[in-house]
N, C-alpha and C positions, 0 to 999 in steps of 0.2 A: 504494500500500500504506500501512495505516495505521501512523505510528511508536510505538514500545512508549511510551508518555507515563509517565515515572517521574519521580523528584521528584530533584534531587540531594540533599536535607535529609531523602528517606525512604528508609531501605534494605528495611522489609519490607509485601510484596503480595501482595492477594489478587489470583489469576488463573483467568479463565475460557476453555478454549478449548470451540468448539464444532465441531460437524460440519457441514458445509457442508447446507442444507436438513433438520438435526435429523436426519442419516442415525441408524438405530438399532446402529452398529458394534463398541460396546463389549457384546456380548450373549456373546460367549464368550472364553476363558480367551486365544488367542493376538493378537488385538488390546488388550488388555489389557495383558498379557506386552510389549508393544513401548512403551508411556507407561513400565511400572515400572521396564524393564533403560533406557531413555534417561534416566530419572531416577537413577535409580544410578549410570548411566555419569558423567552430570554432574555429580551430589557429586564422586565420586573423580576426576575426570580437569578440570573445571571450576570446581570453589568454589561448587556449589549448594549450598545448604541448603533443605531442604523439610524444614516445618515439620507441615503437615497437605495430606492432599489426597484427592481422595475421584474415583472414576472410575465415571462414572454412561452409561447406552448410549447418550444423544447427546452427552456433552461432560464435560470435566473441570475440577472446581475446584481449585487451588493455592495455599497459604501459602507463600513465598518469599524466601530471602534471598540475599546473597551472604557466603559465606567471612569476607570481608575489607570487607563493608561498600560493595562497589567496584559500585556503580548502573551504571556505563558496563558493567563486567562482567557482569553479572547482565543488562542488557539485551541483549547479545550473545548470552550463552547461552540466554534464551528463544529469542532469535529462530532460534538453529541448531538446538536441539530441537525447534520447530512445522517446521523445515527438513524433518528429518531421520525423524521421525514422520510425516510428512505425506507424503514421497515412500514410508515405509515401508507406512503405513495403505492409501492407496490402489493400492499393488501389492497389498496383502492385498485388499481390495475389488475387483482386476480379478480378479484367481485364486478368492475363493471365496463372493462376494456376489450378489444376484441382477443379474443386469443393470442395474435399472433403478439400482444406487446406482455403476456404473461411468458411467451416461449424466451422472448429479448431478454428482461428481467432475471430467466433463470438461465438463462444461456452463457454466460459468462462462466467460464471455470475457475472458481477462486477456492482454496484451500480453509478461509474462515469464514466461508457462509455459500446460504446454497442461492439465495437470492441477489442482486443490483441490482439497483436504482439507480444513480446517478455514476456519473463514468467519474473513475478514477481523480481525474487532476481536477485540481479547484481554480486555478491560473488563478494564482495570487499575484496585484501586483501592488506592492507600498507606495504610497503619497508622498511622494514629502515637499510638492509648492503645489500653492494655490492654483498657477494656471493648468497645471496636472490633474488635480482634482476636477474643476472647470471640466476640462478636456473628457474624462470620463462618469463626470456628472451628465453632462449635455448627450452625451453619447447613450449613458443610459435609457434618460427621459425620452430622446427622439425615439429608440429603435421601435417599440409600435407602427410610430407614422412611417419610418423609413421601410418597414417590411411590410406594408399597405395592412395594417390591423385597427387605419383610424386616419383620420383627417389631422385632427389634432393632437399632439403628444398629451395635451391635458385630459384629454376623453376617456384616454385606457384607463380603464378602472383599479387593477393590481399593478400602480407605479405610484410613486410619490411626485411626480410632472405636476399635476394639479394642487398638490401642497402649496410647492415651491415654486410654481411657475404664475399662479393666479391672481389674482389681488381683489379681494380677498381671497385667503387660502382656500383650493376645495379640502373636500375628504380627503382620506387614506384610511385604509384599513390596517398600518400597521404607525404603532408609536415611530415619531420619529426624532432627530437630536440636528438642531444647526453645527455646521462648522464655522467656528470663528478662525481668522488668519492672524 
């Protein structure tokens, strides 16, 4: 298994998880529902901070931090959220997906489990200037409109675009944390 490769001198990351063979799982409201309540759970119950994050139908992009700055922390808590999502996702994918994304899920041969969920690498990549962040904050918010899933980046419902992009803020369904520079 690959290890979350974080920096001890960065505490905030952009993160990518993906679905194992670009399965299309994020196409309605209750797979969805299971990234927003484990990201919530992990602010309050963990010292997540999520910053921006946008939930796209093969994969999800993340802005991240911890609480307290604490990198060892924050590696932890990715790694039991892809845990915990990943055992949840794919029981959703036996119960109400076509077959063929239960074959994908158990298809991978891996030594400590008979199921995946999300592939391997997490493509971490650390922060460390504003226009960096910018660069993959804007990137996040557009990808809906860039891969035609909306007119406007604010519309997608499972991104934080409309937070942060609105005036007034819209929704979000997941807590979210400003970056100050």
């Amino acid at each position: 298994m690959e290890v979350l490769r974080m920096h001890e001198d960065c505490a905030l990351y952009y993160l990518t998880f993906s679905v194992v063979q670009w399965l299309p799982v994020f196409v309605s409201e209750a797979p969805c529902l299971v990234i927003t309540e484990s990201l919530n759970y992990c602010y309050r119950e963990k010292g997540l901070r999520i910053n921006a994050f946008v939930i796209m139908p093969t994969h999800v992009h993340l802005i991240v931090t911890d609480a307290d700055f604490n990198v060892d922390r924050l590696r932890q808590t990715i790694t039991d959220m892809r845990k915990y999502t990943g055992r949840q996702l794919a029981d959703y994918c036996e119960q109400n997906m076509p077959t063929v994304f239960r074959q994908a899920i158990a298809g991978p041969v891996r030594t400590d489990r008979t199921r995946q969920f999300w592939q391997q690498s997490r493509h971490p990549e650390a922060i460390f200037t504003e226009p960096f962040w910018q660069t993959k904050s804007n990137y996040l918010h557009d990808n809906p409109r860039r891969k035609g899933l909306g007119r406007e980046a604010t519309a997608w419902r499972f991104s934080s675009a409309a937070y942060w992009l609105l005036d007034p803020p819209g929704d979000s369904d997941v807590m979210l944390t400003a970056i100050e520079w």
